[in-house]
N, C-alpha and C positions, 0 to 999 in steps of 0.2 A: 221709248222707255224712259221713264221718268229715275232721275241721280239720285246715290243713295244719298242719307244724309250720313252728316259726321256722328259721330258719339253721341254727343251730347244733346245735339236735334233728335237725333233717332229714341234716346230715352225718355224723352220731354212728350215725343208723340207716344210714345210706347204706354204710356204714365195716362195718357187724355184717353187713348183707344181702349184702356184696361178699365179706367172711370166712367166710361158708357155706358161700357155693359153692364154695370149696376142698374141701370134705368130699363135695359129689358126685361120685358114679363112675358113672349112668349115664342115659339118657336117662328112662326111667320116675323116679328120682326127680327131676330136672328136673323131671319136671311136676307131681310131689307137691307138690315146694317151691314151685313157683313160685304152686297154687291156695293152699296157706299163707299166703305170703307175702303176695297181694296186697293186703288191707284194708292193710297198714303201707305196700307201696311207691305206696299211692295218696294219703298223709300226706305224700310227699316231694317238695319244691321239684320243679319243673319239670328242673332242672339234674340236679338230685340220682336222681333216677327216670330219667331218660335215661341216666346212668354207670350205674345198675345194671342195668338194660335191658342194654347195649353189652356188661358184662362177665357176666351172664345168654348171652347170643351166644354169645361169645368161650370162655365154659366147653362148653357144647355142640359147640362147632368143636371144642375141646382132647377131649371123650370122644369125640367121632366117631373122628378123627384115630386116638387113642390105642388105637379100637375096631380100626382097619382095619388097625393096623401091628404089633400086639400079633402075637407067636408061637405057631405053631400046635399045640403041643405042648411040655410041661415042658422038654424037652431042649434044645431050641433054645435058643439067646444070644437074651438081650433085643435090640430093635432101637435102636443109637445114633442120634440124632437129630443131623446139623451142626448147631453151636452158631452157624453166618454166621448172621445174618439175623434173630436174638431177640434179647428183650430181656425182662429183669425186669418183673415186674407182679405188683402185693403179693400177694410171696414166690411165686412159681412163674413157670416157662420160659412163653413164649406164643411161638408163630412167627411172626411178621409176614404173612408169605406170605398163610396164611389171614385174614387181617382183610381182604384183597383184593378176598373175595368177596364178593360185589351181595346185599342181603339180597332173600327171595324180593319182588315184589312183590303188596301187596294188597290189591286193587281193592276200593272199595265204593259200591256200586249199590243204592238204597234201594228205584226201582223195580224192577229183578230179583227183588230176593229177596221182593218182595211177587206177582208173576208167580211163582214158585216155590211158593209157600206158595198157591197158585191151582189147583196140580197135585193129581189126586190121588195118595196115599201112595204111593209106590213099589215096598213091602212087596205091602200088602195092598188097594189100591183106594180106602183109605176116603177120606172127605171130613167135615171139615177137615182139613188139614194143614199141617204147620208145617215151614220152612225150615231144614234141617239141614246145618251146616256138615261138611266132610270132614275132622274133624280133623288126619289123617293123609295129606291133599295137601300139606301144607305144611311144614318145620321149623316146631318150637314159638318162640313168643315169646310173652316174657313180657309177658300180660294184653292177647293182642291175636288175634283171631278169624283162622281163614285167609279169605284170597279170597273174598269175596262169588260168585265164578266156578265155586267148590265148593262149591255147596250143592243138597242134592235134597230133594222132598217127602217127610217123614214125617207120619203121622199119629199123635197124640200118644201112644197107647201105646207103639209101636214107637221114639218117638222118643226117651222118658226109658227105657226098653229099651236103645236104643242108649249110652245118657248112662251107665248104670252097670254098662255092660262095662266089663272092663280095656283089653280089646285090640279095637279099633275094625276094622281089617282083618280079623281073624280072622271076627269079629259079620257081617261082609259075606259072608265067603267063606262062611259057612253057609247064609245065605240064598239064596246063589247069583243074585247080582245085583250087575253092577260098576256100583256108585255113580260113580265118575270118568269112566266113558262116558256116563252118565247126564247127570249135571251140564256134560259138554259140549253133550249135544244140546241142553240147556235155554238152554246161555248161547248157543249159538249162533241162537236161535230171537229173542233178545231185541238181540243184536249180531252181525246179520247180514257174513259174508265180503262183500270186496268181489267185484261182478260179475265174471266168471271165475275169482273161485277154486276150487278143489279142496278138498274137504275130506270124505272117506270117514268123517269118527266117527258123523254120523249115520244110519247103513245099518245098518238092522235090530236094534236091540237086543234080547234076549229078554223086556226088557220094556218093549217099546217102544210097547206094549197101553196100557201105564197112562197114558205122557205123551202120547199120541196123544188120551187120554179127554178133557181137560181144555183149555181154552184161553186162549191169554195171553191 
């Protein structure tokens, strides 16, 4: 594990790692930077990794944002954004509005995901397997896993398989198995609904062979 720095290194890098992220334009290198980045912002005061963290956010809310409102063709006028309601933040517009939002929440259950990693593979049946986070259930944050809540069994080929596709969703849609269905029947088997509720995700999944094989 790499030494914190003192103060004033720690703020100097805190100041370069915040200056980056100006240069990002989209969510994939977001994530580039962010697997970069992390041996240095794990060097960084408690304080100092927290602002970069919040303004890590803050940049991915600004490319979403910037994705959804962008025009749809050369022709079109850029879209003016009202100036109410911003404010400066080193050197670029940020909206207030969005810092609004609740960041996603995410749960961590040591016993789940060792119940998960109990199942077998999802894929292919096999046994051992390993608990595989759904990347792409969750916005990215910097150096922090999704939801314990998204996770389903792999078995380790499939698993480092999955780890060095680009596109994670895509890698699912091939195999023709929705992981997100998946990972609910599982959380729900471990955090059961209260008596009388309703809850149809666990009806029938096409693979619903494999987690049926296996028990918490």
């Amino acid at each position: 594990m790499r030494p914190k720095l003192d103060a004033e290194a720690s703020a100097a890098l805190r100041e370069q790692l915040i200056a980056e992220l100006e240069n990002i334009s989209s969510s994939e290198n977001a994530a580039r930077w962010a697997r970069r980045v992390m041996g240095a912002k794990n060097t960084l005061t408690a304080a100092d990794a927290e602002r970069v963290e919040q303004a890590f956010q803050m940049r991915l809310t600004s490319i979403t944002t910037e994705f959804a409102t962008a025009p749809s063709t050369q022709s079109e006028q850029p879209v003016r954004r009202p100036g109410r309601g911003k404010k400066r933040h080193s050197g670029s517009i940020v909206d207030k509005s969005v810092l609004a939002l609740p960041s996603p929440r995410r749960i961590r259950d040591r016993d789940h995901v060792k119940s998960v990693a109990r199942q077998p593979c999802l894929i292919c049946g096999r046994r051992p397997a390993d608990a595989h986070h759904l990347r792409f259930a969750q916005s990215l944050a910097l150096g922090r896993k999704v939801s314990d809540e998204f996770t389903v069994p792999l078995c380790r080929g499939h698993h480092r398989e999955v780890h060095r596709c680009g596109d994670e969703a895509s890698w699912w849609k091939k195999t023709g198995v929705d992981p997100s269905a998946a990972a609910r029947v599982l959380w729900l088997k471990t955090h059961p609904l209260p008596s009388g509720a309703i809850d149809q995700v666990g009806s029938k999944l096409p693979n619903e062979a494999n987690l049926e094989a296996g028990s918490l």
